[in-house]
C-alpha positions as MATLAB code, in Angstrom:
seq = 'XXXXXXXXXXXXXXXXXXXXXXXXXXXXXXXXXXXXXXXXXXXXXXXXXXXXXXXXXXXXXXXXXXXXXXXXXXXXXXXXXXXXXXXXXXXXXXXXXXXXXXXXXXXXXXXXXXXXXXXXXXXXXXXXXXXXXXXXXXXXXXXXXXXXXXXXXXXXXXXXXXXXXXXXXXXXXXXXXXXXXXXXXXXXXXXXXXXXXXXXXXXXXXXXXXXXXXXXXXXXXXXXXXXXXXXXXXXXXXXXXXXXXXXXXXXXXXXXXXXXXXXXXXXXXXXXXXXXXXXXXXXXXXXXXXXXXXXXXXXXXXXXXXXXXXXXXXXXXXXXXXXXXXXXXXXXXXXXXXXXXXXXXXXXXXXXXXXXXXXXXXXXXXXXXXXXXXXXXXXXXXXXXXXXXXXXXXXXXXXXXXXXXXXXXXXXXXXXXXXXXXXXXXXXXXXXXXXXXXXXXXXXXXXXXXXXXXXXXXXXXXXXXXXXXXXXXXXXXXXXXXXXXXXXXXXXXXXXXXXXXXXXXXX';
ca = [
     141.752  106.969   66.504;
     140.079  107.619   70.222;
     139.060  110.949   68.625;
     137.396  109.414   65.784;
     135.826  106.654   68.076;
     134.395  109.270   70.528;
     133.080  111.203   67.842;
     131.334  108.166   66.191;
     129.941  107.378   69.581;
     128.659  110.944   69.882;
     127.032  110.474   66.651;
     125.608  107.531   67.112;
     123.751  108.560   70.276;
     122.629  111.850   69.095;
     120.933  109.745   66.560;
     119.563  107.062   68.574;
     118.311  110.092   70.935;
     117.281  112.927   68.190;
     115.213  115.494   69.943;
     114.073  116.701   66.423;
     112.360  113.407   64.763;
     108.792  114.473   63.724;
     107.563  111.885   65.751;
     108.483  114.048   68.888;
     108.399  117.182   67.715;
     105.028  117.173   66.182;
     103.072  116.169   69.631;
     105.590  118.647   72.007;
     103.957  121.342   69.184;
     100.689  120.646   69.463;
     101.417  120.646   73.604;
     103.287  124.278   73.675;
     100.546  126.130   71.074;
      97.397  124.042   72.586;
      96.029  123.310   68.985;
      95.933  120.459   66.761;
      98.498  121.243   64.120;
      99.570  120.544   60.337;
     102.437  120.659   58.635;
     102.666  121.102   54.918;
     106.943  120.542   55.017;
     109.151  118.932   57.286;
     112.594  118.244   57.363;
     115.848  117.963   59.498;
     118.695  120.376   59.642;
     122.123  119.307   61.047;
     124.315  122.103   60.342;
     125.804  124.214   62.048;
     123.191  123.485   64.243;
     120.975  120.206   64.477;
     117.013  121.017   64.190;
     114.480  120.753   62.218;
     112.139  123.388   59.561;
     108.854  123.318   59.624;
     106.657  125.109   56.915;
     102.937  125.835   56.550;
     101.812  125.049   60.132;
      98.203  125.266   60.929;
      97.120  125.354   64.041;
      93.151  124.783   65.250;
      92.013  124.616   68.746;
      89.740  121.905   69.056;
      87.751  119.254   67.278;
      84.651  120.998   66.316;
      84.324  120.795   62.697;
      83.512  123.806   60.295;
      85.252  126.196   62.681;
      88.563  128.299   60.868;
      92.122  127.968   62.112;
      93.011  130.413   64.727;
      96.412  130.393   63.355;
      99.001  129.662   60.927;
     102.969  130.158   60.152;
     105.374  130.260   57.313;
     108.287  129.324   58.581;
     109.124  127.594   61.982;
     112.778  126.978   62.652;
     114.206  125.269   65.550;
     117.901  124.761   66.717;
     119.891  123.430   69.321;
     122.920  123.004   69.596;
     125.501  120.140   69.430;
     127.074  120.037   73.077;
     123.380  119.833   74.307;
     122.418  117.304   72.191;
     125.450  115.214   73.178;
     124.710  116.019   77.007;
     120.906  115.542   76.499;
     120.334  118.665   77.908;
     116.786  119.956   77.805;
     117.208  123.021   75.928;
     116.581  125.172   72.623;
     118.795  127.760   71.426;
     116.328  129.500   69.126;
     112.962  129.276   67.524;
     112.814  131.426   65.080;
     108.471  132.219   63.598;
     108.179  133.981   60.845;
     104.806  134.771   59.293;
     102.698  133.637   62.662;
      99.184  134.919   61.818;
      97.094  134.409   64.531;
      93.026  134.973   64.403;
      90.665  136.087   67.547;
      86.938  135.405   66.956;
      84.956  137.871   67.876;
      84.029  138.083   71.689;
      81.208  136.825   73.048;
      81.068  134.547   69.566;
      80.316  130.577   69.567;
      83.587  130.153   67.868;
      85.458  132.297   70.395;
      83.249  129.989   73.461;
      84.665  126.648   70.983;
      88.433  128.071   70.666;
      88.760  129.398   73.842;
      86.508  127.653   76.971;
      87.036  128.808   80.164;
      90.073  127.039   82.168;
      91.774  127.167   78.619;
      94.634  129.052   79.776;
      95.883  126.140   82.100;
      97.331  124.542   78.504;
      99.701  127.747   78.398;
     102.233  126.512   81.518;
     104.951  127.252   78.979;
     107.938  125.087   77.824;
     109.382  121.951   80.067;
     112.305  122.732   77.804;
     114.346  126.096   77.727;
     114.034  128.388   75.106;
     117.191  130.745   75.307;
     115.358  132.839   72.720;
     112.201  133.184   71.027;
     112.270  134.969   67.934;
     108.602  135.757   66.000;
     108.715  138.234   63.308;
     106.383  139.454   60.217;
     103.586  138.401   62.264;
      99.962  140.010   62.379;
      97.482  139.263   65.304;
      94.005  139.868   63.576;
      90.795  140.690   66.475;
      87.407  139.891   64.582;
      84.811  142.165   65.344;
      81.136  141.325   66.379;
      79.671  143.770   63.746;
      82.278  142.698   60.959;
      85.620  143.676   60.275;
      88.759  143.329   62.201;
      91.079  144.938   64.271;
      94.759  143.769   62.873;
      98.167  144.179   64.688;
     101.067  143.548   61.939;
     104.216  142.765   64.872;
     107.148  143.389   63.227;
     109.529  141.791   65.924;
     108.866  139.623   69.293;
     111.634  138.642   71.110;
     111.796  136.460   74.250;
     114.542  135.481   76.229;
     115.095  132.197   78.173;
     111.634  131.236   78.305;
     110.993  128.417   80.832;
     107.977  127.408   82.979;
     107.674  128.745   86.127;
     110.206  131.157   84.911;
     110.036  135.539   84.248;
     111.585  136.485   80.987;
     112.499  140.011   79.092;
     110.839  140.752   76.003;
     110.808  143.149   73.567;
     108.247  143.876   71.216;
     107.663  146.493   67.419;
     104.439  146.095   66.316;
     101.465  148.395   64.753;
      98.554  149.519   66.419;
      94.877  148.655   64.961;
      92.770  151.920   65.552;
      94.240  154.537   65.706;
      97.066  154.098   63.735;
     100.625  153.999   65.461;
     103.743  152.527   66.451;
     104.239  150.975   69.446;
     107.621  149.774   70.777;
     107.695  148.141   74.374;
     110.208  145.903   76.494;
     110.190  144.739   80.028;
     109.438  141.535   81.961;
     107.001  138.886   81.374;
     105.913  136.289   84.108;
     106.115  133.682   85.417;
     102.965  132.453   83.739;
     100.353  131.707   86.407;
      98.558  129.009   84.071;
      95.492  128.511   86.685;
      94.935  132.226   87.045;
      96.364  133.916   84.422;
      95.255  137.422   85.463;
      97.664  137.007   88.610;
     100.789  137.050   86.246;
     103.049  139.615   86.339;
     104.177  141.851   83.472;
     106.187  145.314   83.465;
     108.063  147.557   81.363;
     108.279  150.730   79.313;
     106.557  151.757   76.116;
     106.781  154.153   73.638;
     103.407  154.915   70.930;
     104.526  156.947   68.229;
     103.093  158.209   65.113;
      99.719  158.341   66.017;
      96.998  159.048   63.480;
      94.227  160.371   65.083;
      91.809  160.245   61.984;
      91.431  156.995   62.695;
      88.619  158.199   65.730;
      85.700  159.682   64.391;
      85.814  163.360   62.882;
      89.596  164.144   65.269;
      92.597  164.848   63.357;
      96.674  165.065   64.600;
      99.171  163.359   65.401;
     100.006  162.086   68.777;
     103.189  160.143   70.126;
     103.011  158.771   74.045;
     105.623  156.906   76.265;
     105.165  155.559   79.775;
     105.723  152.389   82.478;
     103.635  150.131   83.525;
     103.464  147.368   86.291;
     101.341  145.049   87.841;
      99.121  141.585   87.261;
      97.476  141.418   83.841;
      93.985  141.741   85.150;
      95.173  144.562   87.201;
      97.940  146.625   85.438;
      99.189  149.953   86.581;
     100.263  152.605   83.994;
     101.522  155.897   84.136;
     101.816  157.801   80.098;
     102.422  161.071   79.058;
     101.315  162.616   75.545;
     101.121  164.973   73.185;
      99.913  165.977   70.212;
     100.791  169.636   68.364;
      97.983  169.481   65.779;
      94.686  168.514   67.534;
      91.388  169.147   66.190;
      88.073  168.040   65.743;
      86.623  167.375   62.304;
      86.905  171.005   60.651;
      88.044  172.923   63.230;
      91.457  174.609   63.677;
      94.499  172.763   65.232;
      95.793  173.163   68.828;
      98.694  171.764   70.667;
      97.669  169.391   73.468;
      99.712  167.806   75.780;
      99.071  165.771   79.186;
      99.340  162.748   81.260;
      97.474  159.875   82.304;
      97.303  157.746   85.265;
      95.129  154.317   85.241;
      94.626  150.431   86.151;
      94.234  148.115   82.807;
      92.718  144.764   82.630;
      94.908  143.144   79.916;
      92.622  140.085   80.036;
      89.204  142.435   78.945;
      90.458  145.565   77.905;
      88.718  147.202   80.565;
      90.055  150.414   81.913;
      89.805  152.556   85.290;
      91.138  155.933   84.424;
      92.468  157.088   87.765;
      93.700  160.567   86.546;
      94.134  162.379   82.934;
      95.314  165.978   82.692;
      95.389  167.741   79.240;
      96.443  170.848   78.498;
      94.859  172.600   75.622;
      96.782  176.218   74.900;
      96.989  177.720   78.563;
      93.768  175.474   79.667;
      94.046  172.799   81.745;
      91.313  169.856   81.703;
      91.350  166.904   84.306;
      89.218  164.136   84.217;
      88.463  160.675   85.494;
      86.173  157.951   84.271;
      86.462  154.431   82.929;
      86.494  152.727   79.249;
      84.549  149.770   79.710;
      82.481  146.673   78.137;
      80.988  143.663   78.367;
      81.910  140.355   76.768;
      79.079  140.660   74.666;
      79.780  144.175   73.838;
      82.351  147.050   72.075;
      83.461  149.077   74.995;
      82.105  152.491   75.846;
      84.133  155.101   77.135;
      82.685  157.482   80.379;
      84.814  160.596   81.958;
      83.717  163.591   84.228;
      85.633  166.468   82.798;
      86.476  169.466   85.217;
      88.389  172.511   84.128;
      88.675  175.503   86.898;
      89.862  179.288   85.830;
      90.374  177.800   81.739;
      90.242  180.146   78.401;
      86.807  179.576   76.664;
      89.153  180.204   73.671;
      90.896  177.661   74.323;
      88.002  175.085   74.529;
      86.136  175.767   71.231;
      89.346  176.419   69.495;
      89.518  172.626   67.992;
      85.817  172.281   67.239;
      85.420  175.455   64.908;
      86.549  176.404   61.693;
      86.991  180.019   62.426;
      88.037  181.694   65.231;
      86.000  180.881   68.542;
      83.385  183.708   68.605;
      83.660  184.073   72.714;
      86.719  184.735   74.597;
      87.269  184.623   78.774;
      87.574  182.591   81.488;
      85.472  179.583   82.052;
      85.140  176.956   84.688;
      83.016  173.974   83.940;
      81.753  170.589   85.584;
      80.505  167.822   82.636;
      80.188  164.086   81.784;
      81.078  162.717   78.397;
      79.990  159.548   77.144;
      81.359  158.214   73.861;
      79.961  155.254   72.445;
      81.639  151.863   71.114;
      83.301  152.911   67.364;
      80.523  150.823   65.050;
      78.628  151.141   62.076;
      80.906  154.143   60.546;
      79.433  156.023   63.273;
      81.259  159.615   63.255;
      83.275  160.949   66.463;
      80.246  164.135   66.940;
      77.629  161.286   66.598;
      78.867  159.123   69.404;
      79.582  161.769   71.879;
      77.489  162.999   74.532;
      77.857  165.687   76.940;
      75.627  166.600   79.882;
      76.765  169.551   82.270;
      77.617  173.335   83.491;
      79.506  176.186   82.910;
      80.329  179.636   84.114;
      82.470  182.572   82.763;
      82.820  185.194   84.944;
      84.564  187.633   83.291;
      83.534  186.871   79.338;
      84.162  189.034   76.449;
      83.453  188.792   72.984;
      86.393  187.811   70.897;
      85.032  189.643   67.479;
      85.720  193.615   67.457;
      82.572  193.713   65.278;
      80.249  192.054   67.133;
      81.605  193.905   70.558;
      81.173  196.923   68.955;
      77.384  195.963   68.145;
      76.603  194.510   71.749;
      78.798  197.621   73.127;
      76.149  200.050   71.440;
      72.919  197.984   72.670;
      74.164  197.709   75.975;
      75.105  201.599   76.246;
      71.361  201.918   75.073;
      70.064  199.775   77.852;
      71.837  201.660   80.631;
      69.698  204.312   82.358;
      72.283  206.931   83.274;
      72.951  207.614   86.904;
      75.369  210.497   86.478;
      74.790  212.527   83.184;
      78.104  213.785   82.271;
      78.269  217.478   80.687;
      81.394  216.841   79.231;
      82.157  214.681   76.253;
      86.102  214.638   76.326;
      85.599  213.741   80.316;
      83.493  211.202   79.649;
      86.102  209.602   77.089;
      89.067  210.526   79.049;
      87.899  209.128   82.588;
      85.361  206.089   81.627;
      87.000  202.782   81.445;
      86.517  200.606   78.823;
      83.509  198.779   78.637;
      83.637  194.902   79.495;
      80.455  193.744   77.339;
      79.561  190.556   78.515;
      80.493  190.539   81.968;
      79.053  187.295   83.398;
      77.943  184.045   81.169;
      76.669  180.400   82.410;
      74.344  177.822   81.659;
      73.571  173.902   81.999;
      74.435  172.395   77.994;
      74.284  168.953   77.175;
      75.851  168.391   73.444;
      74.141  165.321   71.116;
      74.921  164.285   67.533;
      77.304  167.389   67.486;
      74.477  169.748   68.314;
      75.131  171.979   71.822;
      71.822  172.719   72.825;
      70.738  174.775   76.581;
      67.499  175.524   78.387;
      69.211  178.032   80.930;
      72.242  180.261   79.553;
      72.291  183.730   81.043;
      75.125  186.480   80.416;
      75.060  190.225   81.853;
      76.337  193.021   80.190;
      76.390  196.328   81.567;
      73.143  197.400   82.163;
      71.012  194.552   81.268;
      71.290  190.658   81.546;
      69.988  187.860   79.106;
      68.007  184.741   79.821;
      68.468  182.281   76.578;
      67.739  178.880   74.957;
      68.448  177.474   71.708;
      71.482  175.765   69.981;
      74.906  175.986   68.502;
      75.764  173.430   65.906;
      79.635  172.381   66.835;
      79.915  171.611   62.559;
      78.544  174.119   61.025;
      79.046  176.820   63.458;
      75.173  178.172   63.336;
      73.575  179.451   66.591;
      69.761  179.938   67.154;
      69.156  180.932   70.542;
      66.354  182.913   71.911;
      64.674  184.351   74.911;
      64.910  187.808   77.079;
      66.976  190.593   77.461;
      66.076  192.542   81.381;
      67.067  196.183   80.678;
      67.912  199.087   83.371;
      66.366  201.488   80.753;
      62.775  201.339   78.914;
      62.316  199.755   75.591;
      63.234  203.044   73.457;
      66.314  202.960   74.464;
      67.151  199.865   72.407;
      66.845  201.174   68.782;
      67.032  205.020   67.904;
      64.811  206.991   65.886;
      62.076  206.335   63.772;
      61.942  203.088   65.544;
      62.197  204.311   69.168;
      59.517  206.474   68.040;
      57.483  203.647   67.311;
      58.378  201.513   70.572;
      57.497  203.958   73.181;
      53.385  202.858   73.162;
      54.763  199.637   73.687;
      56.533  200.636   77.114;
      54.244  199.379   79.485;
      53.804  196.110   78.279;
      57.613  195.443   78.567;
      58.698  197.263   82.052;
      58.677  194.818   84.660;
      58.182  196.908   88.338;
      60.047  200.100   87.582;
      63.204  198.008   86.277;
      63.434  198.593   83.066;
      62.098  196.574   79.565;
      61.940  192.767   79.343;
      62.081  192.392   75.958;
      62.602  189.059   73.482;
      65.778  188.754   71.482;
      67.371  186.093   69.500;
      71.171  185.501   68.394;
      71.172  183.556   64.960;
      73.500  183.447   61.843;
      76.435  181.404   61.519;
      80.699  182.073   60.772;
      81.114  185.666   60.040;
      77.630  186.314   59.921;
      76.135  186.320   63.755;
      73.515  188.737   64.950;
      71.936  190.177   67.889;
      68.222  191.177   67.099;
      65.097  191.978   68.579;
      62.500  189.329   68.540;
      59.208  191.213   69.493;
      56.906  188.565   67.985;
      58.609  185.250   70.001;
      59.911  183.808   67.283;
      61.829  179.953   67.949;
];
């Protein structure tokens, strides 16, 4: 009988003092989410664990009329548990969220400025209450965009351990990536929430980003998969990531394994980015740059890097941006800055990139037996020989090979997918070339044009009936005893590039 009387006691105080009435638990929502909130369903649960379901929550974040809900859920479930209730103990021993759909309005928006004021964040303190876990899964965080569209992150899984104001908790998150493509897993610490200055909270962990379709960047195609740590305030985040991709290319062009590391500060509140150090490795070239990925409020962000690569493989280089095999091989060091604009309006990857800046390849060679034979033959013609040699089988016994293009640089800048120079000289063996013109990075076509300085006369060039006919014409190209200076142009595209004279100045 005691038993029975204690237990009818217990009961009758857990009622008199139900946490879970919707009287109380429809304002403490409203409190923890910031929002005014409906509930389609409601209704008590007692066992095996008192609480309450809630279904078809909407939540809105102010009083503004016309303006869509910023969020909604399925299915909210809360339990506690018995001893707590019977101690009135402040605490939760799950929420469970399934179906949380939450909606960003575009930045810079009115509805974004209505949903979202400044100071806002001060309504996010967290619970009075502990939660000793927070479950949210099926869930899908949708980011309008100012030109249309939306970037949407389907989570598959949040969880959150004994979350309590003024309190750091573990989390672990699964969840999708918007553009590109990917899965991202992640777990660490959150907190404590800093509700006055958010920035100034704390976060940390490790993340892995698998599955990465590039496609989903312009014209670039592979797959990538990344894992790092990060550390640090939200508006000030320190990460550390190394990647890799095995099939990299750019729209058409032939695959390449690339692998390398990162090392930057993230603004979690703005996206912003400071890109500290990034070293990729393309074949046996190495490319470091720094730079920043940046916008305004107003704005998509832009993304801004100076690219340095010392002692690389041209090969290497132009191997993921043509369709065939790079026409050039050698080493190349090069100095640039790349701009890439904000991903709008379909805009393709070749369209939004920019490139202004300088090269040099001291020891180039062309990578296409063909064509080396054909520039090995003009430049043997433009030599004037210092030493005739009697013998022929000396001559091919003793000579070493001959290194065609011995020298190339130039100042490039690249727009809508177009490489285009005003200054790009090479030397070859007796002679050196001045040129200007373009290469088109899709198509693979070249046009370039200007003058080839000879240490021979203009006769030498052709043989013949033609070198017949180019001897009046001497004078007019010898420059002070040093041989022709005479026009030439390089044109054609894959498979079909030539090296021609261009006596009448054609562009």
């Amino acid at each position: 009988m005691p038993v029975i009387a204690l237990l009818a006691a217990g009961v009758y105080l857990a009622d008199q003092h139900w946490p879970f009435r919707y009287r109380n638990v429809h304002p403490l929502l409203e409190q923890v989410f910031a929002s005014r909130i409906t509930v389609s369903d409601y209704h008590r649960i007692y066992f095996p664990h008192p609480g309450f379901v809630a279904k078809g929550l909407t939540l809105r974040r102010n009083s503004v009329p016309g303006l869509p809900p910023i969020g909604s859920t399925e299915d909210l479930i809360v339990q506690g548990s018995w001893l707590d209730l019977l101690l009135f103990s402040r605490h939760i021993r799950l929420v469970d969220v399934k179906g949380l759909h939450v909606v960003i309005p575009p930045v810079g928006s009115k509805e974004n400025r209505e949903d979202f004021p400044a100071g806002s964040s001060v309504d996010f303190s967290g619970p009075s209450t502990t939660v000793e876990e927070l479950y949210i899964h099926d869930a899908a965080l949708d980011i309008m965009r100012v030109n249309g569209g939306k970037y949407t992150f389907p989570i598959r899984q949040l969880i959150m351990r004994g979350v309590q104001k003024g309190q750091a908790v573990p989390y672990f998150v699964d969840m999708q990536n918007a553009s590109p493509t990917g899965h991202i897993q992640a777990t660490g610490r959150f907190g404590p929430l800093v509700a006055t200055n958010l920035g100034s909270t704390h976060v940390s962990g490790t993340f892995t980003f698998t599955q990465v379709n590039l496609s989903g960047i312009g014209e670039l195609r592979g797959m990538l998969s990344a894992n790092g740590h990060f550390t640090g305030a939200l508006s000030a985040i320190e990460a550390y990531a190394t990647a890799e991709a095995p099939d990299f290319a750019v729209n058409k062009g032939r695959p390449i394994a690339v692998h390398g590391s990162a090392q930057c500060t993230v603004n979690a509140l703005n996206g912003n980015t400071v890109l500290h150090e990034i070293k990729g490795t393309l074949g046996d070239t190495t490319v470091s740059a720094a730079g920043t990925v940046a916008g305004t409020p107003n704005a998509p962000k832009a993304t801004d890097l100076d690219l340095t690569v010392t002692r690389g493989r041209a090969q290497d280089l132009l191997h993921p941006f043509l369709e065939d095999r790079p026409p050039i091989a050698g080493v190349v060091s090069l100095k640039a800055h790349a701009h890439l604009t904000p991903q709008q309006n379909h805009a393709k990857f070749l369209q939004r990139l920019s490139v202004d800046g300088g090269f040099h390849l001291p020891d180039e060679r062309v990578n296409d037996p063909a064509k080396e034979k054909t520039l090995t033959e003009f430049s043997e013609r433009a030599q004037v020989s210092k030493h005739p040699v009697t013998n022929p089988a000396i001559e091919a016994e003793d000579s070493p090979p001959l290194d065609v293009l011995s020298s190339l640089e130039g100042q490039v800048k690249i727009r809508d997918g177009v490489v285009s120079t005003r200054w790009l000289t090479f030397s070859l063996p007796g002679a050196s070339v001045n040129l200007n013109g373009s290469y088109n990075l899709s198509s693979g076509n070249v046009h370039l044009v200007g003058n080839l300085k000879m240490d021979s006369d203009i006769s030498h060039v052709t043989t013949g009936f033609k070198s017949l006919l180019l001897k009046p014409l001497i004078p007019f190209f010898k420059k002070d005893n040093a041989g022709a200076n005479i026009p030439i142009a390089i044109t054609g595209g894959p498979n079909d590039y030539k090296v021609s004279q261009n006596l009448l100045h054609k562009k």
